[in-house]
Rosetta silent file (secondary structure, phi, psi, omega in degrees, C-alpha in Angstrom):
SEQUENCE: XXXXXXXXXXXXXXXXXXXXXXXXXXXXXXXXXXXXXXXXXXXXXXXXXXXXXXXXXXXXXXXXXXXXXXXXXXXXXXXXXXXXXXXXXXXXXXXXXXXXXXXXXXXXXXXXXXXXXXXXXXXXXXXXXXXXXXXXXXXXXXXXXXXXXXXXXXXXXXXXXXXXXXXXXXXXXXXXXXXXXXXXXXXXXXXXXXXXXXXXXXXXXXXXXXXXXXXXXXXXXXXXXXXXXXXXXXXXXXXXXXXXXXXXXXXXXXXXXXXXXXXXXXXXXXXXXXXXXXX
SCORE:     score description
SCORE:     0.000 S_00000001
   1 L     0.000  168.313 -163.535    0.000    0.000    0.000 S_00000001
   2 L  -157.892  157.782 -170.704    1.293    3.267   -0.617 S_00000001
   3 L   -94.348   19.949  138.519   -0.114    6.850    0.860 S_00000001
   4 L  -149.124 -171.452 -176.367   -0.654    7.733   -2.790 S_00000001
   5 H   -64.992  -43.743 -159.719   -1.273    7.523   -6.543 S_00000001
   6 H   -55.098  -53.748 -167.515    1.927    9.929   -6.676 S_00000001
   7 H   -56.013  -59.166  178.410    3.807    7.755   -4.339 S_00000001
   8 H   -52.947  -50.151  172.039    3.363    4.344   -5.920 S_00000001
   9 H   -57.041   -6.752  159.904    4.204    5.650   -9.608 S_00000001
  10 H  -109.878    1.170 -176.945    7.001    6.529   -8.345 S_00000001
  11 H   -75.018  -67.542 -176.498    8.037    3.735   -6.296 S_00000001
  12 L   -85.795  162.357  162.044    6.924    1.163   -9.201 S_00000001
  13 L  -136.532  134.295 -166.373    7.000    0.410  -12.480 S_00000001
  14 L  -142.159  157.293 -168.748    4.068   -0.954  -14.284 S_00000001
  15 L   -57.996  -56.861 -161.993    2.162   -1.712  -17.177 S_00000001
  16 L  -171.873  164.490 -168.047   -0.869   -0.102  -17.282 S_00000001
  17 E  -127.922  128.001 -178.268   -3.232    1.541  -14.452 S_00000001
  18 E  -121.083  127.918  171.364   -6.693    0.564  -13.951 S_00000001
  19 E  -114.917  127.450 -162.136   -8.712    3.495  -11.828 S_00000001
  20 L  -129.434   48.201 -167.020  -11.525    2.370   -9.968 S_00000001
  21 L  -115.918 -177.051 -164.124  -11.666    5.445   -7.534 S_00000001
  22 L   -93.748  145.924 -141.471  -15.088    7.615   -7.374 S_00000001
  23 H   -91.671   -9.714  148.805  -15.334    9.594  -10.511 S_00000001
  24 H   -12.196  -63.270  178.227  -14.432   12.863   -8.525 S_00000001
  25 H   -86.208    7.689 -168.289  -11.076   11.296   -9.089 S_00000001
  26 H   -83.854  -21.299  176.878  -10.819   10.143  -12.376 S_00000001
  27 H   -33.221  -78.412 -170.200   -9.562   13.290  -14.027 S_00000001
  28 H   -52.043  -68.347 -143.763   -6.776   13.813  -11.760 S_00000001
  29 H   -63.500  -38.116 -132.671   -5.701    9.795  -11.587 S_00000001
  30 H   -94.244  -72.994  170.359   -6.242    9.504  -15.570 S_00000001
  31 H    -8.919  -88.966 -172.416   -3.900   12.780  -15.725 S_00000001
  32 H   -43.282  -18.200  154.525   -1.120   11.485  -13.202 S_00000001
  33 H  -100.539  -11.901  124.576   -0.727    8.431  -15.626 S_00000001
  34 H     8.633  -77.815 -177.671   -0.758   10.206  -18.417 S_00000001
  35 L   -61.162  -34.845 -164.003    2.270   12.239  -17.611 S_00000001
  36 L  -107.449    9.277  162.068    3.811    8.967  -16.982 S_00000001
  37 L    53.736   69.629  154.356    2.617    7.209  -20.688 S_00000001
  38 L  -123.626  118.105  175.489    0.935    4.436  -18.851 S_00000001
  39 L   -61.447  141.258  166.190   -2.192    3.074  -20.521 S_00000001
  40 E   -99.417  119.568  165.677   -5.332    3.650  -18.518 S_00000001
  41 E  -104.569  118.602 -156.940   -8.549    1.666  -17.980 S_00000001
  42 E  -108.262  148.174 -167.534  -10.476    4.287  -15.829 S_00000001
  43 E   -82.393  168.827  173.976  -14.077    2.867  -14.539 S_00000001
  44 L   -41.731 -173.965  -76.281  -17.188    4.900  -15.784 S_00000001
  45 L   -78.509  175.007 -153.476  -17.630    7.694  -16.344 S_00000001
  46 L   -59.278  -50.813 -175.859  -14.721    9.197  -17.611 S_00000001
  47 L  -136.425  157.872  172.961  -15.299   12.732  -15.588 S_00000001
  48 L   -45.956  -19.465 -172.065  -18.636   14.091  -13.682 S_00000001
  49 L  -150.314  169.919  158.947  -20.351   15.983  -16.735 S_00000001
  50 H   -71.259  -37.095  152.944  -19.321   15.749  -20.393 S_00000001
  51 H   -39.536  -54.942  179.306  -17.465   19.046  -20.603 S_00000001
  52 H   -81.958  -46.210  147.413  -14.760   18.009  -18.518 S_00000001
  53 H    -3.357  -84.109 -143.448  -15.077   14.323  -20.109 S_00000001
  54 H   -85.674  -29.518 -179.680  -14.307   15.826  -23.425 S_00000001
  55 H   -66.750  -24.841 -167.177  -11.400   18.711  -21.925 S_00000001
  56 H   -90.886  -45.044  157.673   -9.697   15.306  -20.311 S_00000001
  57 H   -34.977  -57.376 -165.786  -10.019   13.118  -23.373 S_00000001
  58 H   -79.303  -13.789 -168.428   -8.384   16.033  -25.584 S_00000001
  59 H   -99.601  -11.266  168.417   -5.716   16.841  -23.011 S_00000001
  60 H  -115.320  -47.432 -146.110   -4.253   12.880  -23.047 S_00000001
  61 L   -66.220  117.783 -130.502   -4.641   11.849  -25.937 S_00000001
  62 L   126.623  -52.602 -152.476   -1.111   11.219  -26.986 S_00000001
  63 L  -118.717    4.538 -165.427    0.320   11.028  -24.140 S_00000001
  64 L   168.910  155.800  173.190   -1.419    7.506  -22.876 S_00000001
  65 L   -91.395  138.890  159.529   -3.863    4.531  -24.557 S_00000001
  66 E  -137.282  131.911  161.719   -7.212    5.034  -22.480 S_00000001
  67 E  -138.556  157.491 -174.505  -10.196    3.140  -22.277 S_00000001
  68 E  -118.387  119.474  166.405  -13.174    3.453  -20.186 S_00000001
  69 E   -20.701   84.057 -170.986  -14.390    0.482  -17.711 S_00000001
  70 L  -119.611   83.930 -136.548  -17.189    0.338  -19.521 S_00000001
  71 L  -112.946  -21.491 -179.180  -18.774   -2.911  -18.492 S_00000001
  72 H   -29.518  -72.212 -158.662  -22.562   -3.664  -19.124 S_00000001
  73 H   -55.331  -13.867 -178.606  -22.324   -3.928  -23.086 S_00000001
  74 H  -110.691   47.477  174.759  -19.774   -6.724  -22.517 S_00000001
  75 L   -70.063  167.618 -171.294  -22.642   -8.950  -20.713 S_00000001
  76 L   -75.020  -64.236 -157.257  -23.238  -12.622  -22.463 S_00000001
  77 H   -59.041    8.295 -145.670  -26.520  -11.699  -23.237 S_00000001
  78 H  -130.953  -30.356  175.473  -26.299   -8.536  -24.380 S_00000001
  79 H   -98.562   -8.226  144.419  -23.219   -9.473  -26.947 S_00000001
  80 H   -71.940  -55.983  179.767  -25.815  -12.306  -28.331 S_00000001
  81 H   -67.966    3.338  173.656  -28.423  -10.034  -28.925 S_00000001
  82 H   -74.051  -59.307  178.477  -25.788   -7.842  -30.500 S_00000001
  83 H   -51.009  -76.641  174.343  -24.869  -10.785  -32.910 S_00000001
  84 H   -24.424  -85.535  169.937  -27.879  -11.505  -33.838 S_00000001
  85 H    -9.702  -41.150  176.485  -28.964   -8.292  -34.788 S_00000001
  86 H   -60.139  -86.285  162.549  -25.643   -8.278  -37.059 S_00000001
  87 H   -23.373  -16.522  175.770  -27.146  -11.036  -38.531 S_00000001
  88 L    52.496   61.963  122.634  -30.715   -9.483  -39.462 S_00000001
  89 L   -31.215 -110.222  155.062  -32.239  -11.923  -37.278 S_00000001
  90 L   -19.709  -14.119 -175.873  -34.975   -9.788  -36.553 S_00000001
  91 L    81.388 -163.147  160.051  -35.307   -7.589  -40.219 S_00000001
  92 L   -85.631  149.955 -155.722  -34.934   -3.973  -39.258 S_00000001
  93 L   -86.931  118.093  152.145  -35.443   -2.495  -36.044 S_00000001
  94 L  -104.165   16.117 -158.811  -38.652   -0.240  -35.325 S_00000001
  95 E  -172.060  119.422  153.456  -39.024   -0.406  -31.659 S_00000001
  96 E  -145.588  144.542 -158.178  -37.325   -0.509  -28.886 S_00000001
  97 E  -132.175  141.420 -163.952  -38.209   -0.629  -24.857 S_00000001
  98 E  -151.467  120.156  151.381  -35.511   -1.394  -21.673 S_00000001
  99 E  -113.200  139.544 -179.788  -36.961   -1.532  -18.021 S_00000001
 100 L  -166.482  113.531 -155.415  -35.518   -1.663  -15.225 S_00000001
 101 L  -139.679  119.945  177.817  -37.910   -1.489  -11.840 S_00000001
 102 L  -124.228   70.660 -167.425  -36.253   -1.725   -8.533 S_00000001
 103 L   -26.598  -41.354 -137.188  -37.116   -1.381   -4.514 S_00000001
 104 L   -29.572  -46.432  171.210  -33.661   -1.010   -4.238 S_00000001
 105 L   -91.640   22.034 -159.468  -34.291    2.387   -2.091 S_00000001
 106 L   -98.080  157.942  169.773  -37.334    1.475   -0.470 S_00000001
 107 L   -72.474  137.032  157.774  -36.741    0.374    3.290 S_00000001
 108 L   -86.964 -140.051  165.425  -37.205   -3.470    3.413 S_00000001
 109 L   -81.731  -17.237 -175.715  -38.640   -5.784    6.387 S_00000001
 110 L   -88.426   10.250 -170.163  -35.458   -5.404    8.259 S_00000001
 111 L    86.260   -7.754 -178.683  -35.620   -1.290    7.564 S_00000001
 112 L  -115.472  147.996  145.662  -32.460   -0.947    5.104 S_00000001
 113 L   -65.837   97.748  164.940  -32.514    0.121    1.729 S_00000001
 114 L   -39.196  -58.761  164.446  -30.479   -2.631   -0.107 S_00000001
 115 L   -30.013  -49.739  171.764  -29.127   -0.127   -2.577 S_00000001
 116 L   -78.179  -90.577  161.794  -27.967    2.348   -0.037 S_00000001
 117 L     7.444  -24.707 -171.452  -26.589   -0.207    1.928 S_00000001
 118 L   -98.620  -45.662  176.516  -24.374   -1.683   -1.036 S_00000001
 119 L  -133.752   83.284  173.283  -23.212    2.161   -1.959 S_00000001
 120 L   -65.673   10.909 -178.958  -24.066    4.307    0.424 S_00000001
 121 L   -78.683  -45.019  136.527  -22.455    7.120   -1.666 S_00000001
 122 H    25.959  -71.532  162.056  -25.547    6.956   -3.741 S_00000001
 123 H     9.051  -71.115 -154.044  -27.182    9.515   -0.936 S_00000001
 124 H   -86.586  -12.425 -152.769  -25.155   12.385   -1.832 S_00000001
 125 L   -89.921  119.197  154.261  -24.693   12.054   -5.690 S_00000001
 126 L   -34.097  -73.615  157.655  -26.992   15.008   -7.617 S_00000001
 127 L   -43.010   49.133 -144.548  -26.820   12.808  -10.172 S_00000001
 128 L  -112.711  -67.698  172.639  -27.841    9.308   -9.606 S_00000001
 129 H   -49.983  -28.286 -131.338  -30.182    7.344  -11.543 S_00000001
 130 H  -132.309  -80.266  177.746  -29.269    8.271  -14.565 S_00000001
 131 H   -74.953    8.218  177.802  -25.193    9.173  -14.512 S_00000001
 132 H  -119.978  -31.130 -158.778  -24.707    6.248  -12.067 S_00000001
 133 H  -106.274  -79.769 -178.425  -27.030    3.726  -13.379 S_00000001
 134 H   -67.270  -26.230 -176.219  -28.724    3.977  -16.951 S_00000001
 135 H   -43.511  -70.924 -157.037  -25.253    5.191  -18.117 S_00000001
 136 H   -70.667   -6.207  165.518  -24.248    1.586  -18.796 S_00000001
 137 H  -116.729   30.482  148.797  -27.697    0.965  -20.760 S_00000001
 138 H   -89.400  -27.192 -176.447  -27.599    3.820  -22.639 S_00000001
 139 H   -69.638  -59.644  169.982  -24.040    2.613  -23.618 S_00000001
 140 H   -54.179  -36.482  152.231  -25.596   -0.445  -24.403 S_00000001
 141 H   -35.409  -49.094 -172.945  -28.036    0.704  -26.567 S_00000001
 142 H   -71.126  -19.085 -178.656  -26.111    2.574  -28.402 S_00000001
 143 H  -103.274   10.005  170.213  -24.071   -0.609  -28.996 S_00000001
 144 H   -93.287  -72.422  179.840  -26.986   -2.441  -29.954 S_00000001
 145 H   -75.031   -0.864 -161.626  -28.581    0.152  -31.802 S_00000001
 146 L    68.021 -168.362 -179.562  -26.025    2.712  -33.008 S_00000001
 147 L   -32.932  117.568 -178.222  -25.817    6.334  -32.827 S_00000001
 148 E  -142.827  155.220 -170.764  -28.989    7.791  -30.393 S_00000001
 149 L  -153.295  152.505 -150.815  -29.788   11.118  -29.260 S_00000001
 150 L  -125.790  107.775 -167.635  -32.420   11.691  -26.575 S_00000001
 151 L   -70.124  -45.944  178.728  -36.053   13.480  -27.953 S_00000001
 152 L   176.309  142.415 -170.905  -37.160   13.849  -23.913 S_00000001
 153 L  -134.153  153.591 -151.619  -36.740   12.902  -20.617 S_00000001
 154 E  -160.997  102.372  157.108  -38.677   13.478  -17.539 S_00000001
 155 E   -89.008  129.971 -166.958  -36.645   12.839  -13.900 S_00000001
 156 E  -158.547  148.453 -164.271  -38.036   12.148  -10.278 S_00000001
 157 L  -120.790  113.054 -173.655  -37.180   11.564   -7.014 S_00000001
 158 L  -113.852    2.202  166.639  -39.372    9.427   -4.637 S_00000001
 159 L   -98.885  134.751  139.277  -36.789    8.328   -1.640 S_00000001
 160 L   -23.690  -34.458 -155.247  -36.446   10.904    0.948 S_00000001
 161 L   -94.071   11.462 -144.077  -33.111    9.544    1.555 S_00000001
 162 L  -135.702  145.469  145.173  -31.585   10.591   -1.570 S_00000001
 163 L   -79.365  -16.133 -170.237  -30.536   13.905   -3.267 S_00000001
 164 L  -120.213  173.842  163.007  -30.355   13.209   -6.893 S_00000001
 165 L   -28.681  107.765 -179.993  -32.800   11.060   -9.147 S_00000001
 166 L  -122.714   -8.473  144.667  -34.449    7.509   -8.464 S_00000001
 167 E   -95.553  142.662  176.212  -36.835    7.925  -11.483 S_00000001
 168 E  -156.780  140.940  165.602  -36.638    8.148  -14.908 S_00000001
 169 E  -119.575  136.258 -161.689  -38.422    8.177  -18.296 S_00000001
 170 E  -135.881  137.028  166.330  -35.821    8.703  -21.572 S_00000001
 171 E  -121.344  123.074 -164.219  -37.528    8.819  -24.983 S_00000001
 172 L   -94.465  168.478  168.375  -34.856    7.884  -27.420 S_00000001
 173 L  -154.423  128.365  147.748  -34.366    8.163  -31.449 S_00000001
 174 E   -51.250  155.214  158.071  -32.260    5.852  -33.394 S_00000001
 175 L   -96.054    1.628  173.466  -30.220    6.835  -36.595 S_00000001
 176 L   -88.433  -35.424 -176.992  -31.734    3.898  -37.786 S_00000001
 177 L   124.398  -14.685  177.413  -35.546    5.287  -37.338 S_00000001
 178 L   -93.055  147.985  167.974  -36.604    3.450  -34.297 S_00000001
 179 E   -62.281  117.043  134.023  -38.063    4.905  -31.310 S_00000001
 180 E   -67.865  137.786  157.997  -36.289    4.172  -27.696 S_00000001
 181 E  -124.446  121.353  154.262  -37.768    3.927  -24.372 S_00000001
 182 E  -128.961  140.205 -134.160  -36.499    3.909  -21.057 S_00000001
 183 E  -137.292   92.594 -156.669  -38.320    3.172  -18.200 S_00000001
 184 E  -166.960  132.262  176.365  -36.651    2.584  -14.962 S_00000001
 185 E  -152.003  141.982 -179.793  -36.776    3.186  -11.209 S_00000001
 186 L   -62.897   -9.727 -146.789  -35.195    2.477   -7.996 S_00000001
 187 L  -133.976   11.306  156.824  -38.435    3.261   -5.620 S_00000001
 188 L   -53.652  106.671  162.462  -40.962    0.681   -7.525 S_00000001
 189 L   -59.380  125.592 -178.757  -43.110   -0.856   -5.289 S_00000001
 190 L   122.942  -42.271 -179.110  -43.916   -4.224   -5.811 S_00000001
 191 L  -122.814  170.130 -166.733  -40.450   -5.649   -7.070 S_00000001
 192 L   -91.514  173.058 -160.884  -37.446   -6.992   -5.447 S_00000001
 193 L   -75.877  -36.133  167.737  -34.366   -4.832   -4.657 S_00000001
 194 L   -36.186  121.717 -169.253  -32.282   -6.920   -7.456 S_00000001
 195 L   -71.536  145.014  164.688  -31.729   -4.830  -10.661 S_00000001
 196 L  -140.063  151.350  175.735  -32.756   -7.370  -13.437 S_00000001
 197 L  -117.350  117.749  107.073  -33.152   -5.490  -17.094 S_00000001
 198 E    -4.358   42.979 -168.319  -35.527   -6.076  -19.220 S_00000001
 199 E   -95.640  148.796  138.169  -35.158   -5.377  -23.141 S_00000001
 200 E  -127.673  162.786 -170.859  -37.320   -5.881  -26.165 S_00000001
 201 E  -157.446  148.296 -166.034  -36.598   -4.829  -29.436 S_00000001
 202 E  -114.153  158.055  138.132  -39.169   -5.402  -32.515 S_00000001
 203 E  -150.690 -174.641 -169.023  -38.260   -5.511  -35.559 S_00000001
 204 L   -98.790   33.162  156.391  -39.979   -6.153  -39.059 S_00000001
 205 L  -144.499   26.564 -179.272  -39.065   -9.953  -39.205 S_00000001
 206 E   175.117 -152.925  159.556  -38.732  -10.847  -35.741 S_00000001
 207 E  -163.192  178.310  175.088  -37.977   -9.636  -32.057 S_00000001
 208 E  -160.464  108.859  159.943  -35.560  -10.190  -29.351 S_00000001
 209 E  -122.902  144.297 -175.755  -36.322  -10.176  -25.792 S_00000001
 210 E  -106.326   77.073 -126.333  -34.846  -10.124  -22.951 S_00000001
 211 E  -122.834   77.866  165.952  -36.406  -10.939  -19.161 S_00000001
 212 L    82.741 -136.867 -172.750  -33.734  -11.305  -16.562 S_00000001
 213 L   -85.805   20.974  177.307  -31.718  -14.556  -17.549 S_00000001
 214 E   -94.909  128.597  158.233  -34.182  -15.634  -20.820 S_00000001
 215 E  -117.633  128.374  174.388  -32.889  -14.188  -23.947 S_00000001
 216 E  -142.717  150.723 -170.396  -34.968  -15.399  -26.695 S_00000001
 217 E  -129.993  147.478 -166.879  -35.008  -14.182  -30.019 S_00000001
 218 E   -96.099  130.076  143.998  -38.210  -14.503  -32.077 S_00000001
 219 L   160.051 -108.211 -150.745  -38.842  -15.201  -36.057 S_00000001
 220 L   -88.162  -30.580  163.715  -38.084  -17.468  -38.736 S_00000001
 221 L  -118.216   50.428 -145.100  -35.819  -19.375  -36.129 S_00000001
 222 L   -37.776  151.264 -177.218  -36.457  -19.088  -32.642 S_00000001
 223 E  -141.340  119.298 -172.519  -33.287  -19.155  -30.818 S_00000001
 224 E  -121.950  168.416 -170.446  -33.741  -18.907  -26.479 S_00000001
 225 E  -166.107  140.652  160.515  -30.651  -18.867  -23.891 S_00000001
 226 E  -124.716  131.023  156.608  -30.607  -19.029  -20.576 S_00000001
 227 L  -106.300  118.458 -127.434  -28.048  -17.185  -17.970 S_00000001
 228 L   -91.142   83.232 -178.505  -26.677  -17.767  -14.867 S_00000001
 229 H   -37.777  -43.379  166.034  -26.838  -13.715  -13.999 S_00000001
 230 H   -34.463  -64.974 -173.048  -24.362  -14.217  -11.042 S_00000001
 231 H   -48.614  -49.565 -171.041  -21.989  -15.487  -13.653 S_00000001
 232 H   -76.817   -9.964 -161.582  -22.365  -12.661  -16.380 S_00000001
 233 H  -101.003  -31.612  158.383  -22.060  -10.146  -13.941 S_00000001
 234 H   -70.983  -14.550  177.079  -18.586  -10.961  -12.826 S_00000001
 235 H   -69.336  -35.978 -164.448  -18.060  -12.283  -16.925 S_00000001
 236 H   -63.124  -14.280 -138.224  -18.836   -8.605  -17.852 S_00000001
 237 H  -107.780  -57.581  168.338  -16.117   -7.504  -15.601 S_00000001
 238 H   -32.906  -55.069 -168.629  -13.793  -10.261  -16.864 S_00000001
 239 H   -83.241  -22.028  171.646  -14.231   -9.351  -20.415 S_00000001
 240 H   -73.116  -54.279  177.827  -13.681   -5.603  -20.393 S_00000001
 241 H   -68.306  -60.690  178.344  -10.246   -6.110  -18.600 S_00000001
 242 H   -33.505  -54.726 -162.908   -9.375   -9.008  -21.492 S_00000001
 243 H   -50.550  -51.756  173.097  -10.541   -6.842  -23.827 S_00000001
 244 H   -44.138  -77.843 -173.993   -8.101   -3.934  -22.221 S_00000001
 245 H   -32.536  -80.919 -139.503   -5.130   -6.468  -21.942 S_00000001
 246 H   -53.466  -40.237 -152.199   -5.834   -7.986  -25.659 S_00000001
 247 H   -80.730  -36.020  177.526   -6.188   -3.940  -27.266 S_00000001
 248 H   -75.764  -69.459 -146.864   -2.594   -3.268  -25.847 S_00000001
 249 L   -66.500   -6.808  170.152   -0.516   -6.639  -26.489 S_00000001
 250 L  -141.378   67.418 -178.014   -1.900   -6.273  -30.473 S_00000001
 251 L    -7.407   36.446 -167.543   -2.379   -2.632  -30.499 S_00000001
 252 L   -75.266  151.553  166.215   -5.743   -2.613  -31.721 S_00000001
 253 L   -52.130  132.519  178.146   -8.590   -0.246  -30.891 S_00000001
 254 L   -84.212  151.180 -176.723  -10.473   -0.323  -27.789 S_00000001
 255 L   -63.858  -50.348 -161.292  -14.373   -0.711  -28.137 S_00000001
 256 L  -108.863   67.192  155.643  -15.014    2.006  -25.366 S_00000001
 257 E   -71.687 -177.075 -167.862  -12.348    4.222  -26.308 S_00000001
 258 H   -63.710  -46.035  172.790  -12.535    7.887  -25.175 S_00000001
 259 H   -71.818    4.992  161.313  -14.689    9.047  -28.024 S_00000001
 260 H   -93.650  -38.865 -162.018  -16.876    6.574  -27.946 S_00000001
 261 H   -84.377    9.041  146.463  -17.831    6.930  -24.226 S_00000001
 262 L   -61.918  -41.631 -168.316  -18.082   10.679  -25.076 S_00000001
 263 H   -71.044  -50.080 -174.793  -20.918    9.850  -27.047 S_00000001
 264 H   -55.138  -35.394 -171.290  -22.764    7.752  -24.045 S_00000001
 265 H   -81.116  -35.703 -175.860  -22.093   11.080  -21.799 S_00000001
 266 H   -84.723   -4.589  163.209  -23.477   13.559  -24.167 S_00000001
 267 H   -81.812  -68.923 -140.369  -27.327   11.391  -23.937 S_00000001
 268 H   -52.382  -18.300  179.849  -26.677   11.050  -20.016 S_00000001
 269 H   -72.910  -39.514  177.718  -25.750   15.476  -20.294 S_00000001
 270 H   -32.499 -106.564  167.716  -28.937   15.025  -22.384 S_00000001
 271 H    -2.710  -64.704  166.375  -31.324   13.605  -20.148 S_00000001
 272 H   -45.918  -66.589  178.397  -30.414   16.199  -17.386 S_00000001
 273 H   -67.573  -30.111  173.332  -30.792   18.907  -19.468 S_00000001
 274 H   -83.241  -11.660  166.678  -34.176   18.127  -21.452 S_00000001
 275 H   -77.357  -21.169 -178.082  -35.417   17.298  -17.798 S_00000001
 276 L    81.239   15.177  169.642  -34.898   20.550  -16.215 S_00000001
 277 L   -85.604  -12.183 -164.986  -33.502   18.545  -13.159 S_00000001
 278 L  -171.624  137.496 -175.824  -30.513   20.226  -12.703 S_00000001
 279 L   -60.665    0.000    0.000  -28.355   23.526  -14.454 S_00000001
């Protein structure tokens, strides 16, 4: 252990820096390895808003490889229904709807909020539902669906306990033509505190949905999967750092490089801003 970032880079010498500190800190940490031309994999999101995102992106690049811990999109199920799609399974895509209804801040029978309890930073964050949460399935979307930009959103807060956002409705647009929806809250009554997601996606020779671990995809060939959720959730985690590792040792592009996960930050600046929740 070391009684800083500063201290250990200068103590050690190492390969590559993965920053997993609260996103307060990723600026500075992404910076300090920077200077020292050590690729970074910095966890989500790159900086608190997209303006500094995009000043921090422009000010390493050059100077360091970076990709951002970006981890949802590299779920099993979520990199089938990717394939598929690729495949025109489904025809072309008009429709698409992602839920994701949670207690998670509701008191249970013992009195804690599972959610808070897991992260209690969650409290304090302006910015919660939405820049903590939906960030990785708006990422996913976009890496389902392409390019999306966000028509209107409507944010709301029903725990007590919380400063920022535990509701949300996001109305989406494709560059493809279909309408997104997303529909997701921490404070449903009625469901368990476990996040489980929820996707369908229509299209005009099939569909593909997705309901916790059933992925089944619908038309001229049904194809269903089942997934051990435990499993993918530490696989996702698995697969981003391979992914890292793999993008250096054959210098290839990373999937979430910084200008892609600029893109994911400008819906989540979106969202904020067509809600009016916050300047």
């Amino acid at each position: 252990t070391y009684a800083s970032a500063e201290a250990m880079l200068t103590a050690c010498e190492l390969d590559a820096i993965d920053i997993a500190a609260p996103r307060q800190m990723h600026a500075p940490l992404v910076r300090l390895a920077a200077k020292k031309h050590l690729p970074v994999l910095c966890q989500k999101p790159l900086a608190p808003n997209l303006r500094e995102a995009t000043e921090l992106a422009a000010e390493v690049s050059g100077l360091t490889r970076l990709m951002v811990h970006e981890n949802w999109r590299f779920r099993g199920y979520y990199r089938d229904a990717a394939a598929w799609l690729r495949e025109g399974r489904i025809g072309n895509v008009k429709q698409a709807q992602l839920t994701l209804l949670t207690s998670g801040v509701l008191p249970g029978p013992d009195g804690l909020r599972p959610a808070l309890e897991r992260q209690p930073f969650m409290r304090r964050e302006k910015r919660l539902l939405v820049a903590e949460v939906l960030i990785h399935h708006l990422d996913m979307l976009r890496m389902l669906l392409g390019p999306l930009h966000v028509t209107a959103a409507q944010l709301s807060r029903s725990s007590e306990q919380l400063v920022g956002e535990d509701g949300a409705v996001i109305q989406l647009q494709a560059s493809i033509g279909a309408g997104v929806t997303v529909f997701a809250s921490f404070a449903a009554h009625g469901h368990p505190a476990t996040q489980i997601d929820r996707l369908e996606i229509l299209g005009d020779k099939g569909a593909i949905k997705l309901d916790g671990p059933q992925l089944v995809c619908s038309g001229a060939s049904r194809v269903e999967k089942t997934y051990d959720l435990a499993a993918e959730y530490q696989g996702s985690y698995n697969r981003t750092i391979a992914h890292f590792v793999k993008s250096l040792r054959d210098n290839s592009p990373f999937e979430t490089a910084p200008q892609d996960n600029l893109e994911t930050l400008r819906l989540v600046e979106d969202c904020y801003r067509l809600s009016g929740w916050e300047a």
